[in-house]
C-alpha positions in Angstrom: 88.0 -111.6 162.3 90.4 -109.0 160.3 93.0 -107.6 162.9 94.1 -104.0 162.1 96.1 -103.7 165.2 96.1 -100.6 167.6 94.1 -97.8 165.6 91.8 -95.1 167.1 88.7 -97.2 165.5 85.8 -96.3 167.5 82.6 -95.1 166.4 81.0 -92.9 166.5 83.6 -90.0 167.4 81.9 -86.9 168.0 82.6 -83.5 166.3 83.0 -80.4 168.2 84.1 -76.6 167.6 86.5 -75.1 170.1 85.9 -71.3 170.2 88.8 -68.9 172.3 89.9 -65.6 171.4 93.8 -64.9 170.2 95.4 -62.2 171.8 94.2 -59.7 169.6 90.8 -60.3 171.1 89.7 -62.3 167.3 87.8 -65.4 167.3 89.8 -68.8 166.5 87.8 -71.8 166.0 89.0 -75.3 165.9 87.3 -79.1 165.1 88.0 -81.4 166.9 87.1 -85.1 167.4 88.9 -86.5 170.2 87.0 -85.5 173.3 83.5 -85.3 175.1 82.0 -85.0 178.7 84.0 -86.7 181.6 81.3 -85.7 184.5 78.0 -84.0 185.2 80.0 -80.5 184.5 83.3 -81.3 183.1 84.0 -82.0 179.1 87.9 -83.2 178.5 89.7 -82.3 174.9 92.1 -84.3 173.8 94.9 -81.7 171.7 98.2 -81.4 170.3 100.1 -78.7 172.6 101.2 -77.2 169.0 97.6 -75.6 168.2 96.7 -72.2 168.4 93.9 -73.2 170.1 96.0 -74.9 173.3 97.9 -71.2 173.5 94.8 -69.1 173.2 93.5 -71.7 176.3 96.4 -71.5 178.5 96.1 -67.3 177.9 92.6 -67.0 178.7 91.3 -69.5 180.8 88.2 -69.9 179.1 86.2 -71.4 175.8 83.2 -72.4 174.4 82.4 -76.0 172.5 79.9 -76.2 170.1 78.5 -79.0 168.1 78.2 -78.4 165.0 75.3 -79.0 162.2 75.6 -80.3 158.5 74.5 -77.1 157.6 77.8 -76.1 158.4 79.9 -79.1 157.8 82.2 -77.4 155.3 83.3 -74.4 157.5 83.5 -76.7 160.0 86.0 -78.9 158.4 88.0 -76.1 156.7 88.3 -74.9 160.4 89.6 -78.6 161.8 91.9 -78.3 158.3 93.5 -74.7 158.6 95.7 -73.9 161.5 95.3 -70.8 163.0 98.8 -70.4 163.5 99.6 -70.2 159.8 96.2 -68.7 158.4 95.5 -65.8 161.2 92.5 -65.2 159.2 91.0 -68.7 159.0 88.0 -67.2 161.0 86.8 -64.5 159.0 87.5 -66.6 155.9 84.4 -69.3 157.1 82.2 -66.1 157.2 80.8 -67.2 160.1 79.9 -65.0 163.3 81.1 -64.3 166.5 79.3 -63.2 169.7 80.9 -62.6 173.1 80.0 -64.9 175.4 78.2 -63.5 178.9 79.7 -66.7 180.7 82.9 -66.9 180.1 86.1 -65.2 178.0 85.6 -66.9 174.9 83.3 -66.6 171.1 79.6 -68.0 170.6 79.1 -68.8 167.2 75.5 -68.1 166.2 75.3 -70.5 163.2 76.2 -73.4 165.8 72.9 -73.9 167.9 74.2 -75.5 170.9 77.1 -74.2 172.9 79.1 -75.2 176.0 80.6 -72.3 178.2 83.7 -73.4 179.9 86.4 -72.4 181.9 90.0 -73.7 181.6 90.0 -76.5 185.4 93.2 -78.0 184.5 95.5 -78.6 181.7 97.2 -82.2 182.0 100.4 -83.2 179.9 100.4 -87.1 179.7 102.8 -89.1 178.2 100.0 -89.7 175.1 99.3 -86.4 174.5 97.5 -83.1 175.9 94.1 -83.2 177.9 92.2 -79.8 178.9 89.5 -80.4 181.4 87.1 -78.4 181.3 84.2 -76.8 183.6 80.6 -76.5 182.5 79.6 -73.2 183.6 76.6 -72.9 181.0 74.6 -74.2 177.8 73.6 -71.7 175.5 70.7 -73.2 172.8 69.1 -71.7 170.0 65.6 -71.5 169.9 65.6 -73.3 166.7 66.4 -76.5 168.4 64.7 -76.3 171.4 61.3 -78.6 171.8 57.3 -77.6 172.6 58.3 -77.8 176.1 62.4 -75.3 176.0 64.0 -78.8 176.0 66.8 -79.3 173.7 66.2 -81.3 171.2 68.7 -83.5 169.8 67.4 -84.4 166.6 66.9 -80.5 165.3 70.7 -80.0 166.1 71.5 -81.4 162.6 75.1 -83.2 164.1 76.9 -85.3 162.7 79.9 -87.7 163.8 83.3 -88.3 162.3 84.8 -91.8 160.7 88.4 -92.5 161.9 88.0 -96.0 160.2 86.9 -94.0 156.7 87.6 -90.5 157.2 84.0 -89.6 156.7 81.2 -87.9 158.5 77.8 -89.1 158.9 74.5 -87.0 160.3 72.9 -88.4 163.5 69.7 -90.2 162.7 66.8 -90.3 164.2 65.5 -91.3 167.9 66.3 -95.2 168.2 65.0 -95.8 172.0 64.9 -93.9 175.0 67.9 -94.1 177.7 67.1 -96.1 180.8 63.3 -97.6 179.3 63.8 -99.3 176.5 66.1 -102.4 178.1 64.1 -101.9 181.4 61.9 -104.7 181.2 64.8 -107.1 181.6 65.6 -105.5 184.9 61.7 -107.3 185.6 63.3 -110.9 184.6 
């Protein structure tokens, strides 16, 4: 075994897209990696207190995370890239579009087909960094990815994961077993 010593190597990292408004009332949009669900209707995002993104959170009290698609992997990386702080514009530059949400004070993006609507619960300053925790207050999903019965389905949402090791992204695959049956018949042993 290679040792590389204390590295963020885990994988897969899931991608996401942080949508708030700045005080203007425009859309900001942010990637970011380092986060996911912590319970049944809570995500957690791990930030850097300097982004735009954390202000616009701590003003509002509200935004939306959306997976994105490799359809729209490049805006979605120019928008993890560009700071919002320095590039006011960075929004309208992707060409993407903004919807207010019903749920909460923060942007849908239609070109992302599954969306989170959350309010702000807490904000946490750690000794390692940032955490926002998050309520669940809805899903929003585009028809495009829902199944034959109005279930999501995950393999029509086109996401894809991010490399820490590599610095790459890679597109989900396909269906590889189904959660709580395919190990089950060890539980009979």
């Amino acid at each position: 075994m290679k040792h590389f010593g204390v590295k963020p190597y885990l994988f897969p990292m899931p991608t996401y897209m942080i949508g708030t408004y700045n005080e203007d009332g425009s859309p900001d949009l942010m990637m970011m990696a380092w986060g996911g669900i912590c319970a049944e209707d809570m995500v957690a995002l791990n930030l850097e207190e300097s982004h735009k993104t954390v202000a616009n959170l701590k003003a509002r009290g509200a935004f939306t995370l959306a997976v994105p698609g490799t359809d729209t992997l490049d805006v979605s990386d120019y928008l993890g890239i560009v700071s919002g702080g320095k590039v006011p514009d960075k929004f309208a530059r992707t060409g993407l579009h903004a919807e207010k949400c019903d749920a909460v004070d923060a942007p849908v993006i239609a070109e992302y087909p599954l969306t989170l609507a959350c309010t702000v619960a807490e904000i946490q300053r750690q000794p390692y960094g940032l955490r926002v925790l998050g309520k669940i207050v809805d899903v929003l999903a585009d028809e495009k990815v829902l199944d034959e019965k109005g279930k999501i389905d995950a393999g029509k949402l086109g996401a894809f994961v991010f490399d820490q090791m590599g610095n790459g992204y890679y597109k989900v695959g396909k269906k590889a077993g189904v959660a709580w049956k395919s190990g089950a018949y060890l539980v009979k042993k």
